[in-house]
C-alpha positions in Angstrom: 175.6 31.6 89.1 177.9 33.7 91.1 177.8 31.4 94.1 178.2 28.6 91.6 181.3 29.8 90.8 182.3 30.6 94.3 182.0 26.9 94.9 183.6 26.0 91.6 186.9 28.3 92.5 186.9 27.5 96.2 186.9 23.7 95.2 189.7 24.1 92.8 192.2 26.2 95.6 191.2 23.8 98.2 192.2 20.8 95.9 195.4 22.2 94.7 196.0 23.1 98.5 195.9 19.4 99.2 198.1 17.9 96.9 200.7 20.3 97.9 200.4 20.3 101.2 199.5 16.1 101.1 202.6 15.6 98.7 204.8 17.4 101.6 203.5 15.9 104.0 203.6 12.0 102.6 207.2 12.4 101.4 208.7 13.4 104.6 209.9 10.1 105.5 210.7 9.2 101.8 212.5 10.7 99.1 211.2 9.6 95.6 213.3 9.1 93.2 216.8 10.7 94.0 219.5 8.6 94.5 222.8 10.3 93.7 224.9 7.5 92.2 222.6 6.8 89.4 222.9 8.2 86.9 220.7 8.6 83.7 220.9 11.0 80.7 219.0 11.7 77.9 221.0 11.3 74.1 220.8 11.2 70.6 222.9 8.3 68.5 224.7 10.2 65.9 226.8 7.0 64.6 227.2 3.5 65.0 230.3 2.4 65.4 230.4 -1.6 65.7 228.0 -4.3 65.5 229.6 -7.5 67.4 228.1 -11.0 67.0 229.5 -13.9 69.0 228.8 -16.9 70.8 229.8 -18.2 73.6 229.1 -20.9 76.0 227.0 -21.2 79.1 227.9 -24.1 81.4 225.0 -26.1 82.3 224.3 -27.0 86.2 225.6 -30.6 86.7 222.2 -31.4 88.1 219.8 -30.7 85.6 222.0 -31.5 82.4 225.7 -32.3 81.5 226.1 -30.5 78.2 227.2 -26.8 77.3 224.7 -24.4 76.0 225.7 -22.0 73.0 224.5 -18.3 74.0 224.4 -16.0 71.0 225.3 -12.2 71.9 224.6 -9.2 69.5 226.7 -5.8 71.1 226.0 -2.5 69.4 228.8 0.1 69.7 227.2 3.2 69.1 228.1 7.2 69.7 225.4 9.3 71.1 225.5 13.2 72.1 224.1 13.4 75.5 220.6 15.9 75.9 220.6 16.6 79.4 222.4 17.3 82.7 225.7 18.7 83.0 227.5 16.9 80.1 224.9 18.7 77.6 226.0 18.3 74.0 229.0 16.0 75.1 229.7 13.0 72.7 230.7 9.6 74.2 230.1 5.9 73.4 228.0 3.1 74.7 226.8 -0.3 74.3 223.4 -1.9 73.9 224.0 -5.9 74.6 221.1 -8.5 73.4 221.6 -11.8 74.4 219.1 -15.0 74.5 219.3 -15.2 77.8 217.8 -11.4 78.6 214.7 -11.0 78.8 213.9 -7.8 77.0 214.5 -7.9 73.0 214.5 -4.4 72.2 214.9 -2.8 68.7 218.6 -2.1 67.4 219.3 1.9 67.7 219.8 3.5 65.0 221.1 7.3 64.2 218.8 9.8 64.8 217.2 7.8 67.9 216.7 9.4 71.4 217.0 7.0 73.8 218.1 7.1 77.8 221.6 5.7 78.7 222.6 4.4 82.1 226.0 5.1 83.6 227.3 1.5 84.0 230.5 1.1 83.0 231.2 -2.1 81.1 234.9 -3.1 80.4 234.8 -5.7 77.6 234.2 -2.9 75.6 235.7 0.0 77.6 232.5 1.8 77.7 230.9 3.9 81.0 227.6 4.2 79.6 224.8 1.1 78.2 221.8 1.7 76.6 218.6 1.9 78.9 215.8 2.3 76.9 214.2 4.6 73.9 212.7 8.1 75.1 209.0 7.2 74.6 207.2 9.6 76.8 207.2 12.6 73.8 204.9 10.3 71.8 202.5 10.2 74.7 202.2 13.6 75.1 201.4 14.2 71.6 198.6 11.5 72.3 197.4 13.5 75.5 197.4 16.8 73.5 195.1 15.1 71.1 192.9 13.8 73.4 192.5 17.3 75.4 191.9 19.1 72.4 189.4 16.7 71.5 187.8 16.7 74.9 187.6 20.6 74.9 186.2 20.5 71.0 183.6 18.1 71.8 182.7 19.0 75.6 183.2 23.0 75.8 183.5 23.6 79.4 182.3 20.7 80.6 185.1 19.1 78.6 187.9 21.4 80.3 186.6 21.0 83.6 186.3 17.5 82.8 190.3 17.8 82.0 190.9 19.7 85.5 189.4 17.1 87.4 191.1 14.0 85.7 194.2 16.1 86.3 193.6 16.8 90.3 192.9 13.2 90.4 196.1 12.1 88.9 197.6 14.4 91.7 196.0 13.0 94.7 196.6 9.3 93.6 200.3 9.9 92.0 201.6 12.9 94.3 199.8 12.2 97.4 198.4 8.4 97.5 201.2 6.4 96.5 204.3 8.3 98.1 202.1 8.3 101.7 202.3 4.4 100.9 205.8 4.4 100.2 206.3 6.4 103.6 204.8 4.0 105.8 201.3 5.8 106.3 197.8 3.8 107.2 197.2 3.1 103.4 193.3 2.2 104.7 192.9 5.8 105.8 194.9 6.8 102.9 192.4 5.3 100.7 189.2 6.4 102.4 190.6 10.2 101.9 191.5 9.6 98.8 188.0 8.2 97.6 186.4 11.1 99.5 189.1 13.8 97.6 188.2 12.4 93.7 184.7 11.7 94.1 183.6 15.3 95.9 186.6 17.6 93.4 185.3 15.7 90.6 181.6 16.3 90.8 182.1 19.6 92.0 184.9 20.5 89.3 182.5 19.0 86.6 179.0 19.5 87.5 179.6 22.5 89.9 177.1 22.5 93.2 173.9 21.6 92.0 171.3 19.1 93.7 172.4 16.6 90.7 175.8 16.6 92.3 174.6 16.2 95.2 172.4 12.8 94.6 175.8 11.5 92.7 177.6 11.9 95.3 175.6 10.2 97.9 175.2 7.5 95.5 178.9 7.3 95.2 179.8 7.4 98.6 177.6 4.0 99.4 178.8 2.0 96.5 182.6 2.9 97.5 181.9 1.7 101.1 179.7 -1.5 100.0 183.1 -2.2 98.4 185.3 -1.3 100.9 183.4 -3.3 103.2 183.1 -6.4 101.0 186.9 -6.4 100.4 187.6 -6.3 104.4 185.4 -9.3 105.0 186.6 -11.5 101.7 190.3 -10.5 102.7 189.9 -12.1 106.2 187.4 -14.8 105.2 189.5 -16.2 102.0 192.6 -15.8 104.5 194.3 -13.7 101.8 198.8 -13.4 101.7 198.8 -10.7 99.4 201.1 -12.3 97.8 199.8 -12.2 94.2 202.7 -11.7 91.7 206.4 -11.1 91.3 205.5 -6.9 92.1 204.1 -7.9 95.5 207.4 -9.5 96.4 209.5 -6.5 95.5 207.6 -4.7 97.7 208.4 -6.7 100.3 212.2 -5.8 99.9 211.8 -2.0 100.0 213.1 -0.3 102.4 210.3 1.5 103.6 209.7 2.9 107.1 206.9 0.8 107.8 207.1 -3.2 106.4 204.7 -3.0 103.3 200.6 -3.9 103.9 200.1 -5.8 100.7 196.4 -7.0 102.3 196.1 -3.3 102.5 197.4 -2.4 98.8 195.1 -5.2 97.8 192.1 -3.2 99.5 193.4 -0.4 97.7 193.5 -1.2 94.8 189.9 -2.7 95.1 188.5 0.0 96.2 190.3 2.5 94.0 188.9 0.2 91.0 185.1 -0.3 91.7 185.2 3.7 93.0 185.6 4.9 89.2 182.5 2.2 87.4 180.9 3.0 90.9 181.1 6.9 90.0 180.2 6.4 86.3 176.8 4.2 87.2 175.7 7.4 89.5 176.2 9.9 87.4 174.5 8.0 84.6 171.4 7.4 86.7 171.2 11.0 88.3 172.1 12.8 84.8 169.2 10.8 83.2 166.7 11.4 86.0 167.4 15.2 86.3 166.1 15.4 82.5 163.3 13.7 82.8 162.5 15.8 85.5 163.3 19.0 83.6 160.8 17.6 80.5 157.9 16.2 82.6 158.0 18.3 85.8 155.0 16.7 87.4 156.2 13.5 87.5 155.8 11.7 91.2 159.3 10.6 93.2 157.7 6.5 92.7 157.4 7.2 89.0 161.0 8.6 89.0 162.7 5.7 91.0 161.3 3.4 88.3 162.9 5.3 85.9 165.9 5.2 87.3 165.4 1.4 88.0 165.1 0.8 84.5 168.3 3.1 83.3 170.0 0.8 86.0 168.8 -2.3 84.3 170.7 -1.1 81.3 173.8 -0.2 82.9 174.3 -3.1 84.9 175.3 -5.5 82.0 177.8 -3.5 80.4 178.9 -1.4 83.6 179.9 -5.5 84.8 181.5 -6.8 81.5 183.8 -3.2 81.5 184.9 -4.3 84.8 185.5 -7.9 84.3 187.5 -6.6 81.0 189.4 -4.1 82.3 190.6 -6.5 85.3 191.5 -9.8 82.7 193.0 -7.2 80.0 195.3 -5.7 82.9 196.7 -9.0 83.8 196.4 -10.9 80.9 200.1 -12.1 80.5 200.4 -12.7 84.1 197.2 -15.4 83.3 198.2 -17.2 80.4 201.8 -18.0 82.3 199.6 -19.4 85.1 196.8 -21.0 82.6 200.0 -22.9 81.1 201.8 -23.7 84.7 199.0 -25.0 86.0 198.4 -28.9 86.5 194.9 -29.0 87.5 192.1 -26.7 87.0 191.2 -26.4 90.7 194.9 -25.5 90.9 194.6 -22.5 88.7 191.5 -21.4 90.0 192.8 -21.1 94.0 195.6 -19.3 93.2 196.0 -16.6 94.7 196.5 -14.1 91.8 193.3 -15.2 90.5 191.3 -15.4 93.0 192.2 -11.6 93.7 190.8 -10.9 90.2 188.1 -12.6 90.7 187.0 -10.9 93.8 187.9 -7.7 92.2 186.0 -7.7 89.5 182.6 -9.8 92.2 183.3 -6.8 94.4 183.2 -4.1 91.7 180.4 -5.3 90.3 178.2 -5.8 93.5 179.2 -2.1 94.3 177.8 -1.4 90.9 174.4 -3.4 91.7 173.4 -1.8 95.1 174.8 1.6 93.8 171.5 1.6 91.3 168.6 1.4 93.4 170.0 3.9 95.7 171.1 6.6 93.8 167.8 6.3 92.1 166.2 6.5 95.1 167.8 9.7 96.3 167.3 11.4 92.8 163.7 10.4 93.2 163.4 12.2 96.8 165.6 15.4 96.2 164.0 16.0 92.5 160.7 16.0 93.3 161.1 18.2 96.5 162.9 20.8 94.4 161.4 20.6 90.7 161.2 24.7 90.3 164.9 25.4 91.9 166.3 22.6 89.4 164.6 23.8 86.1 165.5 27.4 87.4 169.3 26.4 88.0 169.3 24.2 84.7 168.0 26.9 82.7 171.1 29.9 83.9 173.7 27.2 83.1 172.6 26.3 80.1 172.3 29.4 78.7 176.2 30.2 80.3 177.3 27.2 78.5 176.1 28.3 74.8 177.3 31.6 75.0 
C-alpha cells in the first residue's frame, strides 16, 4: 500500500505541476481575459426608477419592402449598488433596453436581483452603465456542492478521488488546452498530450497503480488513436472547411498569433469526445473482468476474453446511443434552424455542420467498437499471468477502503 500511495501522491504533484507550469507556458503569447477598457461590476437593484414603453419606427430597405415597421421598446431605469471593484457599495443608475429586434428577451430586474452591469454609457437616458446579464454562477455552485457531497457520500474515497481527477481534468482542458489554442500552439500535439494527461491522472488518481489500471489504460490509449486516426483521414477525404457554425467564424476574426486551425479544433474536439465513452467502455470491461477473476481464480485467459466479449456486447448499444445523444442534444437548436432552411433533404444532409456530427458521433462509436475486443484481450493476458498478486493487492485495498 505504501508504494500505492507513493504513486497516488507523486501523480497528484506531477499533475498540479503541469497545469501550472502548462497554463504559464500556453498564455505567454495571450492574455485571457484582461482588457482594461471594459469594464464590468457586480450589483444589486435596490429600486426601480422608470419603466419606459415606446414605439418607434424602423425604415424598411427600399429593396425588400416600401413600408415602415413599428419597433416596440421596453427601457427599465433602475438603481443598483455596485458589489465589486473599486466603486464597492457605490449607488448609480442604469438601463436594461428590450426591444423586438434584440435577440435575447431576458427577465425584467427586479429589487433584490444581482446581476452584472456593463459600463456603456447610453445618452438617451444619461446613464454610464446597462444591464448585462443576472449573476447565475452562485446557483451552480450550490448544484456542484451537491453533487460532491453526493459523490463523496456514495463513493468514499473512490468518490473524492473520483472528484480530484474530474477537477485536474477541468485544469488541463480549461487552463492549459484551450489558452495553448488561443496562443497559436500545434492544437494536434496539444491534443495528443492532453489525451495522454486525463486518461493516465485519471486512472491513476482513481484506481491507483494496479494491473487493472494498467489494462484500462492500454485499452484507452488504442481507442483514442483509432479515433484520432479516423478523424485525420475523414477530414481530408470529405475535404472538410471547418467551417461549421456562426462560432467557427468568430474564430476566424481573432486576433491570435497563429490564424486559427478550425480542421484542427474539429480533430479536437473529436477526439476529446470519443476519448471520455472511449475511457468509460475500458474501465467497464477491465472492472468486470478483474472480479470475475478475484471469484473464480482458475479461470483460463480464452475463458476470460469471452467474458469480456460479452460485457462488450452489452455496452456497445447504449455506450453508441449516449454518444449519438449527447452530440444531437448539444446542437440541437443549431439543427432545427438548418432542418427548417433547408430546401432539399440531400441539402441538409451535406452540410457541413451535420456532416461533422455525423462523423463525430461514426468516429466515437467505432472507437468504442474496437476498444472492446482489445481491452478484453489485454485483461485476459495480464489477469491470468498475475491471479495471486491481484487477489493479494484487491484484498489490502479493500480492507483500507472499509476502515
Amino acid at each position: 500500500m505504501k508504494k500505492g500511495k507513493i504513486l497516488w501522491f507523486s501523480t497528484l504533484i506531477l499533475s498540479i505541476l503541469y497545469i501550472v507550469i502548462g497554463y504559464k507556458i500556453s498564455t505567454a503569447n495571450f492574455t485571457l481575459m484582461s482588457d482594461p477598457d471594459y469594464k464590468i461590476e457586480k450589483a444589486e437593484v435596490i429600486s426601480i426608477e422608470k419603466n419606459i414603453k415606446e414605439t418607434t419606427l424602423q425604415t424598411q430597405n427600399e429593396e425588400y419592402s416600401k413600408e415602415n415597421k413599428s419597433i416596440k421598446e421596453t427601457s427599465l431605469i433602475f438603481r443598483c449598488r455596485i458589489a465589486s471593484g473599486e466603486n464597492e457599495a457605490r449607488e448609480l443608475d442604469a438601463v436594461q433596453i428590450d426591444d423586438e429586434l434584440t435577440p435575447l428577451n431576458e427577465k425584467k430586474v427586479e429589487v433584490g436581483d444581482k446581476i452584472l452591469i456593463f459600463n456603456v454609457p447610453n445618452e438617451k437616458y444619461s446613464t454610464e452603465w446597462v444591464f448585462g446579464s443576472y449573476i447565475r454562477h452562485d446557483k451552480v455552485i450550490v448544484l456542484a456542492a451537491i453533487f460532491f457531497i453526493l459523490m463523496i457520500v456514495l463513493g468514499f474515497t473512490k468518490g473524492l478521488n473520483t472528484l480530484i481527477s474530474l477537477i485536474l481534468t477541468c485544469g488541463a482542458v480549461l487552463l492549459v488546452f484551450i489558452p495553448s489554442i488561443l496562443s497559436g500552439h500545434n492544437i494536434y500535439i496539444g491534443t495528443a498530450i492532453t489525451s495522454l494527461f486525463i486518461i493516465t491522472t485519471t486512472l491513476i488518481i482513481t484506481n491507483g497503480g494496479s494491473i487493472k489500471t494498467l489494462a484500462t489504460t492500454l485499452g484507452c490509449a488504442f481507442g483514442v488513436t483509432v479515433s484520432a486516426i479516423f478523424t485525420l483521414y475523414f477530414d481530408k477525404i470529405l475535404k472538410l472547411s471547418g467551417f461549421t457554425n456562426g462560432e467557427s467564424i468568430s474564430l476566424t476574426m481573432l486576433e491570435t498569433p497563429v490564424p486559427m486551425n478550425l480542421n484542427a479544433i474539429i480533430f479536437a474536439a473529436i477526439v476529446i469526445g470519443a476519448m471520455g465513452a472511449v475511457m468509460d467502455v475500458a474501465m467497464d470491461i477491465s472492472s468486470a473482468l478483474y472480479e470475475i477473476k478475484l471469484k473464480v481464480k482458475d479461470i483460463t485467459a480464452k475463458q476470460l476474453f469471452k467474458s469480456g466479449i460479452t460485457i462488450g456486447r452489452d455496452i456497445m448499444g447504449t455506450m453508441a446511443n449516449t454518444l449519438v445523444l449527447a452530440y444531437i442534444g448539444s446542437s440541437l437548436s443549431t439543427v432545427l434552424i438548418l432542418i427548417v432552411t433547408a430546401q432539399t433533404f440531400t441539402e441538409l444532409i451535406n452540410r457541413e455542420m451535420i456532416i461533422v456530427e455525423i462523423v463525430q458521433a461514426l468516429i466515437g462509436s467505432t472507437a468504442i467498437l474496437l476498444t472492446i475486443p482489445l481491452t478484453a484481450a489485454i485483461c485476459a493476458l495480464l489477469y491470468a499471468e498475475h491471479h495471486t498478486t491481484i487477489t493479494k493487492k484487491e484484498t489490502e485495498t479493500r480492507k483500507e477502503t472499509n476502515k
